[in-house]
C-alpha beads as a LAMMPS data file, in Angstrom:
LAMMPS data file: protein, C-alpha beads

309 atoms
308 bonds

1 atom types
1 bond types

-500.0 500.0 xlo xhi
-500.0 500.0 ylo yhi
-500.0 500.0 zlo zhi

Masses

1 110.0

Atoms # bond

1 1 1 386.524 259.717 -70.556
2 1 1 389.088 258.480 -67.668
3 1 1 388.124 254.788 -68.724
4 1 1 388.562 255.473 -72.241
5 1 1 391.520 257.290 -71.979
6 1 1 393.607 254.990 -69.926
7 1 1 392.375 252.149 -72.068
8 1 1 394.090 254.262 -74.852
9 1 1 397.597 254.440 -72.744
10 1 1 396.908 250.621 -72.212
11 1 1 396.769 249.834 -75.965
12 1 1 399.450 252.195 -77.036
13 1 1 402.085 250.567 -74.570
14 1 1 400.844 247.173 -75.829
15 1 1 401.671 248.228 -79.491
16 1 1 404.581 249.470 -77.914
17 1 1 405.536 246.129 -76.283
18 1 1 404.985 243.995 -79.604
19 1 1 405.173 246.228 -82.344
20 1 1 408.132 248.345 -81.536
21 1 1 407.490 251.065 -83.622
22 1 1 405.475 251.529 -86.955
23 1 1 406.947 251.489 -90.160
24 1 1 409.213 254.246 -90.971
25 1 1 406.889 254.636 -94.596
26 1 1 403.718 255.266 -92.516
27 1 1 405.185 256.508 -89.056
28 1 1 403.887 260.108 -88.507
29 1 1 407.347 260.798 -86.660
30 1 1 408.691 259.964 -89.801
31 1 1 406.406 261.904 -91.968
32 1 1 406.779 265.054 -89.795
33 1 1 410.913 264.757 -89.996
34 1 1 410.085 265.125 -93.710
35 1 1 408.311 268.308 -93.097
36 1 1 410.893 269.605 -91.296
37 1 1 413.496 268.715 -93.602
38 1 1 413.442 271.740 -96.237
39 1 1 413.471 274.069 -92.796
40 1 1 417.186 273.196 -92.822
41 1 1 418.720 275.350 -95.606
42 1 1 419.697 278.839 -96.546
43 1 1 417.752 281.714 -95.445
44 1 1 417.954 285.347 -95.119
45 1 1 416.644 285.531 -92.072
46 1 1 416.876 282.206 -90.500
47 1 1 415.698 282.636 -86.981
48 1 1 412.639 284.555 -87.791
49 1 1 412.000 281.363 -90.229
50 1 1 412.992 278.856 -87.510
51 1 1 410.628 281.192 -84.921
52 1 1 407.680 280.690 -87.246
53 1 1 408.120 277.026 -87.785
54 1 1 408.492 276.059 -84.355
55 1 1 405.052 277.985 -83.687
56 1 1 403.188 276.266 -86.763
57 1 1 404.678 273.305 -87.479
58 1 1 404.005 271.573 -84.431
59 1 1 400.721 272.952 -83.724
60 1 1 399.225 271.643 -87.207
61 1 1 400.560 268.103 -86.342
62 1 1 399.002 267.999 -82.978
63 1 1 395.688 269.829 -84.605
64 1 1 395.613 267.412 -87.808
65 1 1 395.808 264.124 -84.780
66 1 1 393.337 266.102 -82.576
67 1 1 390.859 266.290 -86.091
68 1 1 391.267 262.797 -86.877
69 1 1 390.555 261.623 -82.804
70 1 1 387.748 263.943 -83.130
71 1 1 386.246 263.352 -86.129
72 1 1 386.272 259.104 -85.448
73 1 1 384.771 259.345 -82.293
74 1 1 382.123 261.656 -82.723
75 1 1 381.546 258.390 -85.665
76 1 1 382.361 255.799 -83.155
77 1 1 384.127 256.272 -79.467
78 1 1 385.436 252.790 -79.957
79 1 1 387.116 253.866 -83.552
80 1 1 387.993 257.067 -81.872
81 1 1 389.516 255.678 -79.261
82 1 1 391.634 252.678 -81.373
83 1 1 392.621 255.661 -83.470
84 1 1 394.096 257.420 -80.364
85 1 1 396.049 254.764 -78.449
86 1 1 397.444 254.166 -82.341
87 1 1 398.556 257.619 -82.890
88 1 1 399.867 257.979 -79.317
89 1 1 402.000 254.794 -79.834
90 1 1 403.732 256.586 -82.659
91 1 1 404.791 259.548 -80.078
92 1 1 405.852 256.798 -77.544
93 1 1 409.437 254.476 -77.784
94 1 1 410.113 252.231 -74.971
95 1 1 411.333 249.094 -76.672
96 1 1 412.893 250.198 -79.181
97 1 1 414.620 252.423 -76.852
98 1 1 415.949 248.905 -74.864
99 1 1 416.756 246.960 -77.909
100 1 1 418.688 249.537 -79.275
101 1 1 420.983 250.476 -76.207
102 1 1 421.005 246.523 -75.391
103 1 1 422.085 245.742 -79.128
104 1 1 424.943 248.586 -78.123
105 1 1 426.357 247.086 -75.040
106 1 1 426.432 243.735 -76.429
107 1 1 428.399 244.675 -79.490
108 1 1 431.085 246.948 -77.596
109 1 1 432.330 243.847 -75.629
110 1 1 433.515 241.771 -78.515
111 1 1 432.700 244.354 -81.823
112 1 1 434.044 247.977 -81.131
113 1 1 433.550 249.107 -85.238
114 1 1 429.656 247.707 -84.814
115 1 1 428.641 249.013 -81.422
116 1 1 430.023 252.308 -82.934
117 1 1 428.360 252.551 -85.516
118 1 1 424.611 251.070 -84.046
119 1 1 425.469 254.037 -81.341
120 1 1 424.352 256.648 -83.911
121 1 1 421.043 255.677 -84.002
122 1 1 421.130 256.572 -80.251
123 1 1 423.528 259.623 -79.930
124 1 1 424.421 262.193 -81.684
125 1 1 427.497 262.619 -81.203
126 1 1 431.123 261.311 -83.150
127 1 1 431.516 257.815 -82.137
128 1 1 434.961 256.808 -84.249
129 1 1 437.363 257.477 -81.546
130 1 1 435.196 256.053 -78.623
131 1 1 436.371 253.371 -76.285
132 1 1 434.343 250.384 -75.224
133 1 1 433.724 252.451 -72.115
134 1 1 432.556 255.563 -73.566
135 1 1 430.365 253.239 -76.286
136 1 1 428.617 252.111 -72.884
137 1 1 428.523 255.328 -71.084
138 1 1 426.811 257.153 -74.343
139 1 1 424.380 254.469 -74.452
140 1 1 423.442 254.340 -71.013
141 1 1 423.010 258.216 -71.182
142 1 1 421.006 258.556 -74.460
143 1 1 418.680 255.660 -72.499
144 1 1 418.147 257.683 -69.934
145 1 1 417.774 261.284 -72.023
146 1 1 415.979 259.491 -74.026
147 1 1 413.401 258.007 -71.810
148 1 1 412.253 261.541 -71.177
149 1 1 412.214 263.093 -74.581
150 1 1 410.865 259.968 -76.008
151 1 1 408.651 258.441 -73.734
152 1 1 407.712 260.608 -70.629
153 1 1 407.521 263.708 -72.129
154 1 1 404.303 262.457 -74.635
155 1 1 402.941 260.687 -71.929
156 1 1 403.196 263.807 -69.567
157 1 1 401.578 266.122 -72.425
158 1 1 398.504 263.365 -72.670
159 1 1 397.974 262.779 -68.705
160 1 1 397.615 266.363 -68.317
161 1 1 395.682 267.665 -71.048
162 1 1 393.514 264.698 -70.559
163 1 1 392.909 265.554 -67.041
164 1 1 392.225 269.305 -67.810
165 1 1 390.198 268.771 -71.089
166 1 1 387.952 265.789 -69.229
167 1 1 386.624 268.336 -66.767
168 1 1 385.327 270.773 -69.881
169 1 1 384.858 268.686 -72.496
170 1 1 383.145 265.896 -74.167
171 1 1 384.846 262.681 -73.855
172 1 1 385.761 262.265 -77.457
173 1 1 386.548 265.683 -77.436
174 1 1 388.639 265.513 -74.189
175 1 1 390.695 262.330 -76.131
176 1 1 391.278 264.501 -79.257
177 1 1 392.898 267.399 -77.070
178 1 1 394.972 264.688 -74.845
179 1 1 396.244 263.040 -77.825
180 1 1 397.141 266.137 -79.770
181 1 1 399.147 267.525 -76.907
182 1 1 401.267 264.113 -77.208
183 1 1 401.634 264.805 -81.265
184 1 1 402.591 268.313 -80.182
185 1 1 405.283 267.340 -77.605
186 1 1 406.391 265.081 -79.738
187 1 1 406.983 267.437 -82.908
188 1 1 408.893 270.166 -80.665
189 1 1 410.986 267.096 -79.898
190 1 1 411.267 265.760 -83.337
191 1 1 412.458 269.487 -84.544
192 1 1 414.830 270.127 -81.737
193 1 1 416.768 266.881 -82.686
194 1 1 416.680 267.967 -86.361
195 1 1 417.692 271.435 -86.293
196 1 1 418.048 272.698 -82.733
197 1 1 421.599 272.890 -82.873
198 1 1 424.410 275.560 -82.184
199 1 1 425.508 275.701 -85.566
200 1 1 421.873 276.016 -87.152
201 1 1 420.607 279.591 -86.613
202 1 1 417.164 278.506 -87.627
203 1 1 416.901 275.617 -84.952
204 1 1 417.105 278.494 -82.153
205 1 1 413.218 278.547 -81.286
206 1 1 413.108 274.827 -81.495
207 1 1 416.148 274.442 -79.242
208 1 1 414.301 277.063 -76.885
209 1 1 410.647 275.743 -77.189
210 1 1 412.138 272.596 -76.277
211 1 1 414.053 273.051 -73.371
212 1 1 410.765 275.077 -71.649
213 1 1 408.869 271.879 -72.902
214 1 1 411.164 269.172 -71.543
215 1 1 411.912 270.972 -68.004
216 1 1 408.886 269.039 -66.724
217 1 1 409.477 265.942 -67.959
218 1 1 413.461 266.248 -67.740
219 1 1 412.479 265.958 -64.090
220 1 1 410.183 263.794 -63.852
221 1 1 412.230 261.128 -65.090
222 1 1 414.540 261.606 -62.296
223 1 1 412.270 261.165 -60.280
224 1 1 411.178 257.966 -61.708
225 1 1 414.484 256.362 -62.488
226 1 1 415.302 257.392 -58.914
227 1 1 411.178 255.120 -57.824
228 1 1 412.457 252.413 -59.846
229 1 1 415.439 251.699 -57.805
230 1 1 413.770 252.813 -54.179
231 1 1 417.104 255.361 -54.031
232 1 1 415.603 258.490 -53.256
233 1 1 419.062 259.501 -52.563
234 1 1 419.988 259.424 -56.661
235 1 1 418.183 262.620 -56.857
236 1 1 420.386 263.978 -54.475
237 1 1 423.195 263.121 -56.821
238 1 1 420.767 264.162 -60.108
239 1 1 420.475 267.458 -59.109
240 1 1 424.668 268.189 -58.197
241 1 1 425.485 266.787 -61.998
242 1 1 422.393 268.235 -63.590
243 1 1 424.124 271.514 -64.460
244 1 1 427.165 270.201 -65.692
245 1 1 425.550 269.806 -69.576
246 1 1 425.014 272.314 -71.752
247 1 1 421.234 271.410 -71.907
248 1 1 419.082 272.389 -68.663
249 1 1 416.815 268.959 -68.434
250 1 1 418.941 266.234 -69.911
251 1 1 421.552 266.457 -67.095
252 1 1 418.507 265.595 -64.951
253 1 1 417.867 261.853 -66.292
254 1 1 421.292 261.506 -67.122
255 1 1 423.193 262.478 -63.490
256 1 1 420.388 260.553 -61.806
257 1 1 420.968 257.410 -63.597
258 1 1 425.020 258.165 -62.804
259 1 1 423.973 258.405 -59.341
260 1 1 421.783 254.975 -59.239
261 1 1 424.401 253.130 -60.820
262 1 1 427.568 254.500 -59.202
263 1 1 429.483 254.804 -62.880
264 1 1 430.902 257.736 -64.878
265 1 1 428.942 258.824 -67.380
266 1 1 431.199 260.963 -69.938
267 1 1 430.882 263.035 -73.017
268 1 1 434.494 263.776 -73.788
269 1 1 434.908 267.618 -73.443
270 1 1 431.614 268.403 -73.268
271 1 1 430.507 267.043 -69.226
272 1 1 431.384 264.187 -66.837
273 1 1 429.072 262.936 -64.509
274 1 1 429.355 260.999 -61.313
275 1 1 433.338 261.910 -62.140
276 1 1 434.149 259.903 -58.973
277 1 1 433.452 256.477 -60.748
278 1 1 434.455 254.320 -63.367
279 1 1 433.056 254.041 -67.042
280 1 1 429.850 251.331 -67.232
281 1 1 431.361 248.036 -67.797
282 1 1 429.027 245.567 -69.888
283 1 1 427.100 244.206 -67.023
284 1 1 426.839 247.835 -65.265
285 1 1 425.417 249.281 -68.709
286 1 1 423.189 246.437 -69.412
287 1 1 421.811 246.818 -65.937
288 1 1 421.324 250.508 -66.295
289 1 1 418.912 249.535 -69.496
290 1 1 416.926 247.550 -67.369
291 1 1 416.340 251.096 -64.605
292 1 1 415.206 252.835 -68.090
293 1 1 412.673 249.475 -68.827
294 1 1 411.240 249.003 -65.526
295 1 1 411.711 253.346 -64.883
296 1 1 409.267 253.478 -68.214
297 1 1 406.639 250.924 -67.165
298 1 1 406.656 252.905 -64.026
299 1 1 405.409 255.811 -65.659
300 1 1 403.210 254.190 -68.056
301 1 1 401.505 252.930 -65.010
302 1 1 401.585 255.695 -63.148
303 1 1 400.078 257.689 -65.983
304 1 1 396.940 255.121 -66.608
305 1 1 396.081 256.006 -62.948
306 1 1 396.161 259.310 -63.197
307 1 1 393.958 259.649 -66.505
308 1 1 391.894 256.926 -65.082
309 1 1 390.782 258.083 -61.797

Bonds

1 1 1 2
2 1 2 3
3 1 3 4
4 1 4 5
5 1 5 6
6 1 6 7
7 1 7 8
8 1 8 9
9 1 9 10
10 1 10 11
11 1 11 12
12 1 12 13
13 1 13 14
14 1 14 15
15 1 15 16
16 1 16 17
17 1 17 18
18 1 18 19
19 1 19 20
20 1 20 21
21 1 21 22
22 1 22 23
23 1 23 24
24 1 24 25
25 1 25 26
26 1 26 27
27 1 27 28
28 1 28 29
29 1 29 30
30 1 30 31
31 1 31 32
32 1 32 33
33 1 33 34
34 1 34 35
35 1 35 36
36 1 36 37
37 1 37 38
38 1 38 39
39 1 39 40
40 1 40 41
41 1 41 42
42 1 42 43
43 1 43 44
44 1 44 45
45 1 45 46
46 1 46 47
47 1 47 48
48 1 48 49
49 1 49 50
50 1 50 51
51 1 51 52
52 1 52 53
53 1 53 54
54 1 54 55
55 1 55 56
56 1 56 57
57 1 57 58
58 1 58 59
59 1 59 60
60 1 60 61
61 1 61 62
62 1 62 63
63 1 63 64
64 1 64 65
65 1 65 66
66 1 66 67
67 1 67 68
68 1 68 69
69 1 69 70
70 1 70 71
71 1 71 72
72 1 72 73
73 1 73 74
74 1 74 75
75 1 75 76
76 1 76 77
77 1 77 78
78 1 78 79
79 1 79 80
80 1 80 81
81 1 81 82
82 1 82 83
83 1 83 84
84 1 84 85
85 1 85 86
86 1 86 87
87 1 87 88
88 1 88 89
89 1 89 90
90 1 90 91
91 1 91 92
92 1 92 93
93 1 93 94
94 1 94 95
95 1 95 96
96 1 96 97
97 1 97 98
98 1 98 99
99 1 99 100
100 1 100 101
101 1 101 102
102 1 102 103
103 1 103 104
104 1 104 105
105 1 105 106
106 1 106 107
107 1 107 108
108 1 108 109
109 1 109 110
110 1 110 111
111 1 111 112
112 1 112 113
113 1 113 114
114 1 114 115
115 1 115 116
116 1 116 117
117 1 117 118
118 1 118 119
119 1 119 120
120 1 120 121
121 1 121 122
122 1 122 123
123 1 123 124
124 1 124 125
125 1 125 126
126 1 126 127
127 1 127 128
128 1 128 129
129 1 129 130
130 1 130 131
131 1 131 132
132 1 132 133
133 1 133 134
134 1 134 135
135 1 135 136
136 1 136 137
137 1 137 138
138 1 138 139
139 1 139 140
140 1 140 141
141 1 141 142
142 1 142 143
143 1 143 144
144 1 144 145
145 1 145 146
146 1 146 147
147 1 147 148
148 1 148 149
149 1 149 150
150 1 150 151
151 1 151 152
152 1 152 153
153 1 153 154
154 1 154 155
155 1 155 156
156 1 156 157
157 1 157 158
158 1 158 159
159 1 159 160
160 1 160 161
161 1 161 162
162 1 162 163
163 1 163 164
164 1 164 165
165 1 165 166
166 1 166 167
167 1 167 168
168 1 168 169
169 1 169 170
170 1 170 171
171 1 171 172
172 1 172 173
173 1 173 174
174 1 174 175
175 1 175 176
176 1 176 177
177 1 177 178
178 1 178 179
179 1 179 180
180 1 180 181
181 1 181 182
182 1 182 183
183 1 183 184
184 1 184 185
185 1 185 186
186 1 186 187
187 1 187 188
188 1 188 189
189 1 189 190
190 1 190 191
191 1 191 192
192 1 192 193
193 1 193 194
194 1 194 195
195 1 195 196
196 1 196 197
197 1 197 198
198 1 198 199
199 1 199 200
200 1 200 201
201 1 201 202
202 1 202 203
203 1 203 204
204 1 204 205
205 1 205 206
206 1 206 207
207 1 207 208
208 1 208 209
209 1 209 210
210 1 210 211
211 1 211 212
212 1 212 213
213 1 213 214
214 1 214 215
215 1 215 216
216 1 216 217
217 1 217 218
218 1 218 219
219 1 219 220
220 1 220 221
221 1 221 222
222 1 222 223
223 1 223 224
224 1 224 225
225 1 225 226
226 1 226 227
227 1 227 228
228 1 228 229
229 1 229 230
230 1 230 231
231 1 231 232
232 1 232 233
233 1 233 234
234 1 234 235
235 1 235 236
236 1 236 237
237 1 237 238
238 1 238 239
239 1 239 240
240 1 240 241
241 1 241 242
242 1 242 243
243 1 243 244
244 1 244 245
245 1 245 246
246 1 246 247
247 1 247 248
248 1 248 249
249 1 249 250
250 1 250 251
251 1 251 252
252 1 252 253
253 1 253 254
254 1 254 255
255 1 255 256
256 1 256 257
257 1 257 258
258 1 258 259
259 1 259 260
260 1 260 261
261 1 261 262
262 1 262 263
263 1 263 264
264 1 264 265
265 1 265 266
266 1 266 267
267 1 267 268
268 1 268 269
269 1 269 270
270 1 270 271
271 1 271 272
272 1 272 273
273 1 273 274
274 1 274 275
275 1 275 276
276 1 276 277
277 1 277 278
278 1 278 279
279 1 279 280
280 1 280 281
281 1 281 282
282 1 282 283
283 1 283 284
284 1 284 285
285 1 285 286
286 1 286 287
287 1 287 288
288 1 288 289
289 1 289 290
290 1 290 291
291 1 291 292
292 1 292 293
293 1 293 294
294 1 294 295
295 1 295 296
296 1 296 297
297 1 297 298
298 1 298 299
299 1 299 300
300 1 300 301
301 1 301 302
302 1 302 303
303 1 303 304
304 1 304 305
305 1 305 306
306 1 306 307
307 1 307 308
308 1 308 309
């Protein structure tokens, strides 16, 4: 099982590295947002419907990935395995992560209306007034929130369920589990960016079964971004601007990444970080990018050993 199960990491970062991600038709991201789409309406009682969704939503995707794991390895480990590190590449996003904040920084420098509008596909947030500064400092933060929700978090889920699961369980078995804990990580994600929101009664549980799923890996990234740049003392600085977003994890990645760069990171009347500084210029952004690449591999790494050993 550890073999198999960091070869699955391996394969799933290498689809990662030249695929991107898959296509949006077949992506089970994608499909999933679907099934979450008709959650967002009218209802009577719309946090007991949002409660009850964000129970059984994500635990049939991660059960439906677990089956199909299961049922192709007890067929062929090989198949079961190619099946995994494909279905845990769909939970992962490291380069499309880079390209997208890169494409973002390179655009605010000479194309304000375009690096405005490519920032929606990273924030969420209303980009029409936004300076070339605050273009930057959004995309350097959703990088580094980001990096956690996206990318550590799955990884986390796998790497410990794996670990646990190995111990009991067959091997195939054991991969089914790890992989369905990604898929399930991954959906309490996917519903807390679709409907977790103030204003969207029926996003409550997902906001809340997200923020008790992410405090781990909210964290952990820290700590990583921190590895990547041998500055232990960024954490120091992580954990002072942590508090000062409404979420209790993505100040963690965000202040952290602050810290390691000395800039401002801003979200006009909602938090300043690292208030001290100045806003990213193009090369400061760009470089904070390249924390989030190398911060990722780090944990990609880090996680083959730990499933491997």
């Amino acid at each position: 099982m550890s073999v198999m199960a960091a070869g699955v990491v391996v394969a799933a970062m290498g689809l990662d590295r030249a695929v991107g991600e898959p296509p949006e038709s077949v992506h089970p991201v994608a499909l999933f947002g679907r099934l979450v789409g008709p959650l967002d309406g009218s209802w009577q009682h719309p946090r007991l419907v949002g409660a009850v969704a964000a129970l059984v939503l994500p635990a049939v995707a991660a059960a439906l990935v677990a089956s199909v794991v299961w049922l192709t390895s007890e067929a062929a480990p090989l198949a079961g395995a190619v099946v995994a590190a494909g279905l845990l590449f769909a939970t992962i996003s490291l380069r499309r992560l880079r390209t997208t904040a890169t494409d973002v920084i390179d655009r605010s420098t000479d194309n304000l209306a375009g690096a405005r509008e490519a920032l929606l596909a990273l924030a969420g947030r209303d980009a029409d007034e936004l300076s070339p500064g605050h273009v930057r400092s959004a995309a350097v933060e959703s990088a580094a929130e980001n990096l956690a929700d996206g990318f550590v978090a799955p990884l986390t889920g796998f790497a410990l369920v794996a670990v646990a699961a190995g111990r009991w369980l067959t091997p195939g078995a054991a991969l089914a589990a790890a992989t369905g804990a990604a898929a399930w990580v991954k959906a309490v994600n996917t519903m807390d960016s679709m409907v977790g929101y103030r204003s969207k009664p029926v996003g409550w549980a997902a906001a809340r079964l997200d923020d008790l799923v992410m405090w781990l890996p909210a964290r952990l990234t820290a700590v990583v971004i921190a590895a990547a740049t041998a500055n232990a003392g960024a954490l120091r600085g992580g954990a002072r601007g942590a508090g000062a977003t409404a979420s209790p994890n993505a100040g963690w990645p965000m202040a952290t990444l602050a810290a390691v760069l000395d800039a401002r990171l801003e979200k006009s009347g909602h938090y300043t970080l690292n208030a001290a500084a100045e806003l990213p210029t193009a090369a400061t952004a760009h470089r904070g990018v390249g924390i989030v690449t190398r911060a990722g591999w780090l944990v990609a790494l880090t996680t083959v050993v730990i499933v491997g050993v």
